[in-house]
PyMOL Python script that loads the backbone (N, CA, C, O; Angstrom):
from pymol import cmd

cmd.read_pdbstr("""\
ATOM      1  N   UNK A   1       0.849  -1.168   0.000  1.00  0.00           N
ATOM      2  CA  UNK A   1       0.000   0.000   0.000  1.00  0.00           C
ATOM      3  C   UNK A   1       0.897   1.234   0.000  1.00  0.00           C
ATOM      4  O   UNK A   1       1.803   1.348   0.825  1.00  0.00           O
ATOM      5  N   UNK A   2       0.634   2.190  -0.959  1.00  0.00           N
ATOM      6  CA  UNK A   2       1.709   3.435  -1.121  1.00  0.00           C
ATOM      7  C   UNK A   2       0.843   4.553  -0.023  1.00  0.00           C
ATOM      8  O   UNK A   2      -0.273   4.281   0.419  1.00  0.00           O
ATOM      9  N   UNK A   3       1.426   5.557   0.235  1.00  0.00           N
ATOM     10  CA  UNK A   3       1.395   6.555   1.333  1.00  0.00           C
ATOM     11  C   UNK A   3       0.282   7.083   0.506  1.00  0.00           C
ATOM     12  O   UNK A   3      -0.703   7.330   1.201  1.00  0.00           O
ATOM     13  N   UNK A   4       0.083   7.399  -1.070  1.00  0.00           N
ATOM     14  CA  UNK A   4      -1.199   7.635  -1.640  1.00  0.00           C
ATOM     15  C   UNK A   4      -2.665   7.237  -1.470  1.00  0.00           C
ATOM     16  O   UNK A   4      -3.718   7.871  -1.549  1.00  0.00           O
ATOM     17  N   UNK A   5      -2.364   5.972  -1.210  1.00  0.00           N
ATOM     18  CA  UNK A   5      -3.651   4.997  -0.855  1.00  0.00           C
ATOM     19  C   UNK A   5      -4.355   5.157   0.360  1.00  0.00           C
ATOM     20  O   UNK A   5      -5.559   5.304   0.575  1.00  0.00           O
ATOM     21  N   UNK A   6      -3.216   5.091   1.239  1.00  0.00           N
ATOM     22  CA  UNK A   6      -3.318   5.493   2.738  1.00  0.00           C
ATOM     23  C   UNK A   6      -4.080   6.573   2.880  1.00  0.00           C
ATOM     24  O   UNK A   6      -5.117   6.399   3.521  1.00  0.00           O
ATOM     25  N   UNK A   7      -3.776   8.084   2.296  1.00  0.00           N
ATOM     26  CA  UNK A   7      -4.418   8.801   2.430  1.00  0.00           C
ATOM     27  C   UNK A   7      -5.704   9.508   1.657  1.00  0.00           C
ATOM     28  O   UNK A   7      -6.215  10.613   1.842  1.00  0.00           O
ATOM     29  N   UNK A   8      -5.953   8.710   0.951  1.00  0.00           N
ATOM     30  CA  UNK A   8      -7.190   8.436   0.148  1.00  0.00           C
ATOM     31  C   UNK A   8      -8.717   8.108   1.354  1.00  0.00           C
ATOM     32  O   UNK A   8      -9.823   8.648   1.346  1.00  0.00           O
ATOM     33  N   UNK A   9      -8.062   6.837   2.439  1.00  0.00           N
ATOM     34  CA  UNK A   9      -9.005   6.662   3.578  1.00  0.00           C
ATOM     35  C   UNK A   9      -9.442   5.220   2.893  1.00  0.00           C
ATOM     36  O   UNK A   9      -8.930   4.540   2.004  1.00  0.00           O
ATOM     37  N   UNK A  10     -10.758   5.048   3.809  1.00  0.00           N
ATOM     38  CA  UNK A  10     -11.449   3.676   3.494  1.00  0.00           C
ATOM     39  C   UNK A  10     -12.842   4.112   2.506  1.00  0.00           C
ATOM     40  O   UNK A  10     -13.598   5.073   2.363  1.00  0.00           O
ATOM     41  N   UNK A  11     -12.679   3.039   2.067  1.00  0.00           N
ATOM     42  CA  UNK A  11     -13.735   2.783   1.022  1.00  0.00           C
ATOM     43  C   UNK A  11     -15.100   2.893   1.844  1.00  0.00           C
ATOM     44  O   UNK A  11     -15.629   3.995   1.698  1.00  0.00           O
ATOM     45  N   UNK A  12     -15.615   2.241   2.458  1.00  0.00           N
ATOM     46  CA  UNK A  12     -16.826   2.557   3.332  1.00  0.00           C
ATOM     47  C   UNK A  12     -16.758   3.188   4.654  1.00  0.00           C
ATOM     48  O   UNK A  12     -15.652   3.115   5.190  1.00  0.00           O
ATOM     49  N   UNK A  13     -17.704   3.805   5.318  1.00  0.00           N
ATOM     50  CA  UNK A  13     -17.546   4.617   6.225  1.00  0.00           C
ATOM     51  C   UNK A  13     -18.504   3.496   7.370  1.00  0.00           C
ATOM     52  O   UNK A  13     -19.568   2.947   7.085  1.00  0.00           O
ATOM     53  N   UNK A  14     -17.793   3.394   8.604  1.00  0.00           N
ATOM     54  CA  UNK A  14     -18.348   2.807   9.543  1.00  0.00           C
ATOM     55  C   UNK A  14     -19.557   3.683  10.380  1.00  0.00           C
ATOM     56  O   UNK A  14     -19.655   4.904  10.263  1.00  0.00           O
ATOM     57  N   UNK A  15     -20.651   2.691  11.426  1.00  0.00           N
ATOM     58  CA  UNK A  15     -21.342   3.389  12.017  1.00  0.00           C
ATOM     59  C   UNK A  15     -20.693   4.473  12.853  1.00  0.00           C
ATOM     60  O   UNK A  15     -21.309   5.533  12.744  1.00  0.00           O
ATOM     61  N   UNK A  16     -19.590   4.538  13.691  1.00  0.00           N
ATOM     62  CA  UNK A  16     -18.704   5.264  14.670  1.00  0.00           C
ATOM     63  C   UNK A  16     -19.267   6.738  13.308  1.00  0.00           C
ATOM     64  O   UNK A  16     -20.238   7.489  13.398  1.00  0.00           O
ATOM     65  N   UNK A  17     -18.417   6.680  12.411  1.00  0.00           N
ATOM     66  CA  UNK A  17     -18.298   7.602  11.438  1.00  0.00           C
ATOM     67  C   UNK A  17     -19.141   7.992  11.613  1.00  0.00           C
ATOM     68  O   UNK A  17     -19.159   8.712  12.611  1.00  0.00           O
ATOM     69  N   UNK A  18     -20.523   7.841  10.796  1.00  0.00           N
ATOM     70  CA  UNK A  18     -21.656   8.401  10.743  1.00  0.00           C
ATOM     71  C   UNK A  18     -22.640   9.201  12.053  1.00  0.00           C
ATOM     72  O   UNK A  18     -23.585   9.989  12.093  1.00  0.00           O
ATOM     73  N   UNK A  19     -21.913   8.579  12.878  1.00  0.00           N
ATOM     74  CA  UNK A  19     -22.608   9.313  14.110  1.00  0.00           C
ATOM     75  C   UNK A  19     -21.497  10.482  14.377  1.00  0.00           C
ATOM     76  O   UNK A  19     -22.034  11.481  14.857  1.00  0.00           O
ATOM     77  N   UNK A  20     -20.548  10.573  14.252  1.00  0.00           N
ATOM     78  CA  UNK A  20     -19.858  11.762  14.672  1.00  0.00           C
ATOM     79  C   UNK A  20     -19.650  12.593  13.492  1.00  0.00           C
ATOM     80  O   UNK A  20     -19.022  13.652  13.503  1.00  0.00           O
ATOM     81  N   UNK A  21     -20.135  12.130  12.600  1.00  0.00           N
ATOM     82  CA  UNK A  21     -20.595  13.393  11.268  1.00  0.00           C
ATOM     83  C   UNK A  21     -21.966  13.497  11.266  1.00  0.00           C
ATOM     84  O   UNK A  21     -22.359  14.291  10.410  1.00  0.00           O
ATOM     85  N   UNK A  22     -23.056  12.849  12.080  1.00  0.00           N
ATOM     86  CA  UNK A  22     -24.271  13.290  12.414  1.00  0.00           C
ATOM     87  C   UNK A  22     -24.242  14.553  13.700  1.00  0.00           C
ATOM     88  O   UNK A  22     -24.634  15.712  13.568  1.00  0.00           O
ATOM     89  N   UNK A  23     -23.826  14.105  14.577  1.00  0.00           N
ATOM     90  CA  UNK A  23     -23.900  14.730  16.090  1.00  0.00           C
ATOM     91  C   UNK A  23     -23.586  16.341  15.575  1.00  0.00           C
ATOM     92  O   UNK A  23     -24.512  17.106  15.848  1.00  0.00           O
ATOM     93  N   UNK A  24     -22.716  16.807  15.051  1.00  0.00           N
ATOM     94  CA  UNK A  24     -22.520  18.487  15.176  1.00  0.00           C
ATOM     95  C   UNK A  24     -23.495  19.112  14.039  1.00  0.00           C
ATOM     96  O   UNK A  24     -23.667  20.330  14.081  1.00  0.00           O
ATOM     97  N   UNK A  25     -24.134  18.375  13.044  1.00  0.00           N
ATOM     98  CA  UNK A  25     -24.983  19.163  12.098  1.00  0.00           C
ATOM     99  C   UNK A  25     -26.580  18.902  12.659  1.00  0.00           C
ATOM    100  O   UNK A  25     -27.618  19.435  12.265  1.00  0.00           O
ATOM    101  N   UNK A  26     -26.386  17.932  13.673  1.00  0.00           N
ATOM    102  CA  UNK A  26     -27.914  17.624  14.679  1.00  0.00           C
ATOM    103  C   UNK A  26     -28.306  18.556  15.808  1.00  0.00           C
ATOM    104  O   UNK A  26     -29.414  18.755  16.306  1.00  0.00           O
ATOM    105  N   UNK A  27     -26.920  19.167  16.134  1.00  0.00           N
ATOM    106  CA  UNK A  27     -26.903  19.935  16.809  1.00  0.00           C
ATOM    107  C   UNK A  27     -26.902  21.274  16.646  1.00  0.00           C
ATOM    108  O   UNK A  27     -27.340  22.108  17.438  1.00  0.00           O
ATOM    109  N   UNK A  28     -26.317  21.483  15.433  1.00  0.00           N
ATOM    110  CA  UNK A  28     -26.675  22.769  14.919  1.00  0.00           C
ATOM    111  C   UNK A  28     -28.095  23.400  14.647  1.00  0.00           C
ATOM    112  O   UNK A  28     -28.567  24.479  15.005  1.00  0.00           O
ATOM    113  N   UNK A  29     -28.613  22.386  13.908  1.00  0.00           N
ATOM    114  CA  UNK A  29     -30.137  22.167  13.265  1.00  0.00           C
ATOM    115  C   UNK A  29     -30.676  22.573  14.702  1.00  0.00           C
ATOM    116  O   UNK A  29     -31.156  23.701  14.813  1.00  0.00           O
ATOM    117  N   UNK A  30     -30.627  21.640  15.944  1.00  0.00           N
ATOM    118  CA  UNK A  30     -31.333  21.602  17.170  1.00  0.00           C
ATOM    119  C   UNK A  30     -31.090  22.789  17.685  1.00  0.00           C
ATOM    120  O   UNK A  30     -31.904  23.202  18.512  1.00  0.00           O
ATOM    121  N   UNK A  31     -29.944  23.622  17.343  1.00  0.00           N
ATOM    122  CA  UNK A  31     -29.735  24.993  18.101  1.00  0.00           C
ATOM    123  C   UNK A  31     -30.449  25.618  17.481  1.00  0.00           C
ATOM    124  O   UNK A  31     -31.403  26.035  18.139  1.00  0.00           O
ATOM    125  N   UNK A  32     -30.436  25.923  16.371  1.00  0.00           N
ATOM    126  CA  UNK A  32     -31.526  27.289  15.381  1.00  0.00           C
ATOM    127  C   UNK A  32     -32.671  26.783  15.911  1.00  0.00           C
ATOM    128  O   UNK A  32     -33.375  27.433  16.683  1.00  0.00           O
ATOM    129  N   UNK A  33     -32.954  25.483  15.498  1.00  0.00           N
ATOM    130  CA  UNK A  33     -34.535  25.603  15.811  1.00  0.00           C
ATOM    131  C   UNK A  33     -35.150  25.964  17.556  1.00  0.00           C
ATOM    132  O   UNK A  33     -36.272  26.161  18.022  1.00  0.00           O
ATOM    133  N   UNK A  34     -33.954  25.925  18.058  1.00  0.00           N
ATOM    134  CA  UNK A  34     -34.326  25.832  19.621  1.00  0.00           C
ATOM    135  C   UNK A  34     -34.280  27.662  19.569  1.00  0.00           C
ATOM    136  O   UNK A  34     -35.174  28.289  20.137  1.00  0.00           O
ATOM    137  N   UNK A  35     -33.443  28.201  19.024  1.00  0.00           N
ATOM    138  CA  UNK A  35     -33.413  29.375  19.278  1.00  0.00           C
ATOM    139  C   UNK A  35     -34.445  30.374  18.132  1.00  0.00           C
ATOM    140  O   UNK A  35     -34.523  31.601  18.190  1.00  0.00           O
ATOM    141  N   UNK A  36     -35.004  29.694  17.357  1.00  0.00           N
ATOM    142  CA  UNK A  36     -36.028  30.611  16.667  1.00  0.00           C
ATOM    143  C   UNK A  36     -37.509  30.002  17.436  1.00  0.00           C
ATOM    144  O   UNK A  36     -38.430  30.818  17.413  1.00  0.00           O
ATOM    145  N   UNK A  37     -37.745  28.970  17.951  1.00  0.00           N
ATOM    146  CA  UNK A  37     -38.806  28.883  18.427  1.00  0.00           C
ATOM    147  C   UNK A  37     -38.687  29.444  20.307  1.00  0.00           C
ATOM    148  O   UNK A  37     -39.748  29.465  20.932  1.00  0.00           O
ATOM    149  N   UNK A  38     -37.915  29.686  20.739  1.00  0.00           N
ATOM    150  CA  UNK A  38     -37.833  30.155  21.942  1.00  0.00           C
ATOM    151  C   UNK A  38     -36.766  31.576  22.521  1.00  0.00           C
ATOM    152  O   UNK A  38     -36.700  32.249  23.550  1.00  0.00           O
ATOM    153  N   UNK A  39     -36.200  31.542  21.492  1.00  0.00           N
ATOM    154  CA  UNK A  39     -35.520  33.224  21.998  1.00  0.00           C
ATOM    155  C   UNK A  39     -34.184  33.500  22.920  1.00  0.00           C
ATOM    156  O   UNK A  39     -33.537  34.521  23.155  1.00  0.00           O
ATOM    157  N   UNK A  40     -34.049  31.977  23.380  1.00  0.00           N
ATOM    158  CA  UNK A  40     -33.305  32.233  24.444  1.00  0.00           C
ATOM    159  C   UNK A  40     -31.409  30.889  23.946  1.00  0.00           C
ATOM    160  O   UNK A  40     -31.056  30.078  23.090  1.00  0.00           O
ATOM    161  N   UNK A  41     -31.040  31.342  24.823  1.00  0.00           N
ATOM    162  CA  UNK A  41     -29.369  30.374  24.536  1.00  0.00           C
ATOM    163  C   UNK A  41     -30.017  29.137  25.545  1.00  0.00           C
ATOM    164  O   UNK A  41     -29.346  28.112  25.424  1.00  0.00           O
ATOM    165  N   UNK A  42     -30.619  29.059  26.052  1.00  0.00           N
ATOM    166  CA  UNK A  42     -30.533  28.357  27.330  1.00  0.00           C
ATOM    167  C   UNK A  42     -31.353  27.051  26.853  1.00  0.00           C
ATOM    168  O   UNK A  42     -31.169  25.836  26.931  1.00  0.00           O
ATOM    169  N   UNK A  43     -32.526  28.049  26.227  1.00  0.00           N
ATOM    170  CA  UNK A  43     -33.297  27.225  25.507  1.00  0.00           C
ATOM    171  C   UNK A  43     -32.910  26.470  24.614  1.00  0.00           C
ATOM    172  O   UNK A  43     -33.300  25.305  24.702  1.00  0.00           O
ATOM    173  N   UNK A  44     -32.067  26.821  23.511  1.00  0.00           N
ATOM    174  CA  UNK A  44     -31.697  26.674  22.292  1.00  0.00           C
ATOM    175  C   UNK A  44     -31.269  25.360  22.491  1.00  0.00           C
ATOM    176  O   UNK A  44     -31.778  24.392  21.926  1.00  0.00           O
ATOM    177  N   UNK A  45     -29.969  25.288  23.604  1.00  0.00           N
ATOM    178  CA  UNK A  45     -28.851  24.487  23.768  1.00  0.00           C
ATOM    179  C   UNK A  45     -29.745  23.354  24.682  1.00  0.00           C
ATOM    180  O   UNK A  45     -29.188  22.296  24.976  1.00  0.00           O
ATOM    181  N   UNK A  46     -31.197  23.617  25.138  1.00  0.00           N
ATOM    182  CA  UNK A  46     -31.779  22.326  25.536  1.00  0.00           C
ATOM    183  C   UNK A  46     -32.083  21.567  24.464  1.00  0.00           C
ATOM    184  O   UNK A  46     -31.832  20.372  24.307  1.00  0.00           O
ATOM    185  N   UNK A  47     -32.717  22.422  23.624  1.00  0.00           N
ATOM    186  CA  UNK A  47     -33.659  21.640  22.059  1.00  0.00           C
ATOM    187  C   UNK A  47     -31.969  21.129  21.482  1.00  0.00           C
ATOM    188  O   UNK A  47     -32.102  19.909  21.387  1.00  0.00           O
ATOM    189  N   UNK A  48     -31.077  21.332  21.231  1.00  0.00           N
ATOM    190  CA  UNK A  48     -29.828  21.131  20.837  1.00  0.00           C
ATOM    191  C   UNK A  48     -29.458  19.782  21.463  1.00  0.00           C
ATOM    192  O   UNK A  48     -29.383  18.831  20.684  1.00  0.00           O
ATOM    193  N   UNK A  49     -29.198  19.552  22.862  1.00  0.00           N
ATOM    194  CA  UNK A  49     -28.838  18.267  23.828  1.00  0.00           C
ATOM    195  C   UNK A  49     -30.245  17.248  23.130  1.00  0.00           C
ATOM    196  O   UNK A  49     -30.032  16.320  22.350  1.00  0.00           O
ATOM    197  N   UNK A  50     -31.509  17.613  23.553  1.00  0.00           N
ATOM    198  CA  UNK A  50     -32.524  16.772  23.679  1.00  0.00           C
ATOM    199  C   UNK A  50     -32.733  16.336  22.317  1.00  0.00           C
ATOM    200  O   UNK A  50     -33.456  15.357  22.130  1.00  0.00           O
ATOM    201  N   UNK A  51     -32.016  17.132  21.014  1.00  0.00           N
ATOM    202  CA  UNK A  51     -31.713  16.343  19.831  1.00  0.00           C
ATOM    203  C   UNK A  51     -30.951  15.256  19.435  1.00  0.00           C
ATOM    204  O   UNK A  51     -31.555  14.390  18.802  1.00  0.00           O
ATOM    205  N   UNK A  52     -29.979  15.120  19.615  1.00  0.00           N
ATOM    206  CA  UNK A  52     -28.827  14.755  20.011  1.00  0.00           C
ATOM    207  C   UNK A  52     -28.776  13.295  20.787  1.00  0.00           C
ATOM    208  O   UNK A  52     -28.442  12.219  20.292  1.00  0.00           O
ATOM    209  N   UNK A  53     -29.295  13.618  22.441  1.00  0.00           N
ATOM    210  CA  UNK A  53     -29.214  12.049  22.683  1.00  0.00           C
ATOM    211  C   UNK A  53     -29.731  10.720  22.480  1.00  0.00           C
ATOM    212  O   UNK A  53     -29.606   9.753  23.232  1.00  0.00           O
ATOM    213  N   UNK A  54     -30.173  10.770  21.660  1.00  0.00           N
ATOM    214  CA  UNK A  54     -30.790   9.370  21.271  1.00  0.00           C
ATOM    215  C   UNK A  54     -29.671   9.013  20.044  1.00  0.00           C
ATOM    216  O   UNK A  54     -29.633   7.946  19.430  1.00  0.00           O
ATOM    217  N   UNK A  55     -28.871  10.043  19.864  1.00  0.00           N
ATOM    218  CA  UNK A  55     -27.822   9.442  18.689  1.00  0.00           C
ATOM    219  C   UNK A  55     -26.943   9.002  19.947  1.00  0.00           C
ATOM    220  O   UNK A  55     -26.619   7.819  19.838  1.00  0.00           O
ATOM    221  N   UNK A  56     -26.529   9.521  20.946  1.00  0.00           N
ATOM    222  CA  UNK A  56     -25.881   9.354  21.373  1.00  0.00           C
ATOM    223  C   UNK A  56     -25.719   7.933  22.260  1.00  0.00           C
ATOM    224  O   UNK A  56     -24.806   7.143  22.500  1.00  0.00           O
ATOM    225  N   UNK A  57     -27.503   8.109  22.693  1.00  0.00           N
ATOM    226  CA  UNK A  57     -27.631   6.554  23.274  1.00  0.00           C
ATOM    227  C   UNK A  57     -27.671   5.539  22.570  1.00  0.00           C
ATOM    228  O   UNK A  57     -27.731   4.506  23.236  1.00  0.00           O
ATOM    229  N   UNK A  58     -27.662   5.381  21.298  1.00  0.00           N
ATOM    230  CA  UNK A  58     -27.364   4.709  20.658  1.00  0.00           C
ATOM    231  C   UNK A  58     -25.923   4.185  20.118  1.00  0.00           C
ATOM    232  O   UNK A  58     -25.782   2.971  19.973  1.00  0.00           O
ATOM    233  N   UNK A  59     -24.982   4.955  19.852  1.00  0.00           N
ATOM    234  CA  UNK A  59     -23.868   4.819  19.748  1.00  0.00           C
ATOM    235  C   UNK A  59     -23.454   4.466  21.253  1.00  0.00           C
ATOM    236  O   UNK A  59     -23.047   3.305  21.205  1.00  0.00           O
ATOM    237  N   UNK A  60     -23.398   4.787  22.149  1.00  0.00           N
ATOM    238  CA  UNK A  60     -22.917   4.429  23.328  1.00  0.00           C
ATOM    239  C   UNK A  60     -23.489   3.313  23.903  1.00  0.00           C
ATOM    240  O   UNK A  60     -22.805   2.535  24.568  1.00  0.00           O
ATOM    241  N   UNK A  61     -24.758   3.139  23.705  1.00  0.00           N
ATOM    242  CA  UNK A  61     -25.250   1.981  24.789  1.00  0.00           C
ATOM    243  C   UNK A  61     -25.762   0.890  23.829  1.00  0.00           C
ATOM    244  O   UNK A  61     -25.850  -0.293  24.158  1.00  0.00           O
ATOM    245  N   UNK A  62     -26.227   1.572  22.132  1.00  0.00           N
ATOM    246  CA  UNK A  62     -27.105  -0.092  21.996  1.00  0.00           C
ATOM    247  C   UNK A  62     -25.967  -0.593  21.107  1.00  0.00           C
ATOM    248  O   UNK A  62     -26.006  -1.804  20.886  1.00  0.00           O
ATOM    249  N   UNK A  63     -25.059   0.024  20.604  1.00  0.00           N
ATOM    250  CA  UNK A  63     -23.952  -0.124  19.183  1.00  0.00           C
ATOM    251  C   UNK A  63     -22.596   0.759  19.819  1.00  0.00           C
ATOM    252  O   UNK A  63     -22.168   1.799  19.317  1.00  0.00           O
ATOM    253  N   UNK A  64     -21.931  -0.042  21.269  1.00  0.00           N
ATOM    254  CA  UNK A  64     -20.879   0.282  21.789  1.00  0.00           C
ATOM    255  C   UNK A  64     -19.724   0.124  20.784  1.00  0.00           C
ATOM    256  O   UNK A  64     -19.775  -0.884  20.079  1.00  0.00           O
ATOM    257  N   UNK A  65     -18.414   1.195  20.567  1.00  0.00           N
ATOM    258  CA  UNK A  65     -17.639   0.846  20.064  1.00  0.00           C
ATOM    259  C   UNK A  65     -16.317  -0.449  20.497  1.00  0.00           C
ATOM    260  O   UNK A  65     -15.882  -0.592  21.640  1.00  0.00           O
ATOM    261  N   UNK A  66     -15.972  -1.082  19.566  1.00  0.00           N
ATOM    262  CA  UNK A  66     -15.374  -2.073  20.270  1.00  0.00           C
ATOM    263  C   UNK A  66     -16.504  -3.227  20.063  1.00  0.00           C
ATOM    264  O   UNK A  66     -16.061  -4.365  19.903  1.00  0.00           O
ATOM    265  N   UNK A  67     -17.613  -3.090  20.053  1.00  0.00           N
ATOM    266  CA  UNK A  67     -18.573  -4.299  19.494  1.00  0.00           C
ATOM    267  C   UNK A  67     -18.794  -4.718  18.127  1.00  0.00           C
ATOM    268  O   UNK A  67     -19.608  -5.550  17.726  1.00  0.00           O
ATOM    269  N   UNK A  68     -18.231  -4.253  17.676  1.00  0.00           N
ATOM    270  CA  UNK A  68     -18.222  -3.923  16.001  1.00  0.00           C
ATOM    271  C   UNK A  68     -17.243  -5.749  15.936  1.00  0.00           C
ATOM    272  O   UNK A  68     -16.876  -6.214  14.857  1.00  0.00           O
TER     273      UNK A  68
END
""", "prot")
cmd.dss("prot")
cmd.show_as("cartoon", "prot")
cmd.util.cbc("prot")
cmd.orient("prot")
């Protein structure tokens, strides 16, 4: 394998992947919408979390890494 190949990456992208290229654009999404329907940071960053963990409980608790 040449240093080219290497940095080319893998051909398919694992679940790990997909959840940590989900989590910051879920959260973004969850911040605007938290902050155009309520006005506040406090708010925002709840609708933001309460988006969010079910990716999270999922990756962590039902599809632990290392179980793969």
């Amino acid at each position: 394998m040449s240093a080219l190949d290497a940095a080319a990456g893998p051909d398919t992208l694992s679940r790990a992947d997909l959840v940590l290229c989900c989590l910051p654009l879920l959260f973004c999404a969850g911040y605007l919408a938290g902050a155009v329907a309520f006005g506040t940071r406090v708010a925002a960053v709840a609708v933001a979390a309460a988006a969010c963990w079910p990716v999270v409980a999922d990756a962590c608790l039902l599809h632990p890494p290392g179980a793969e």
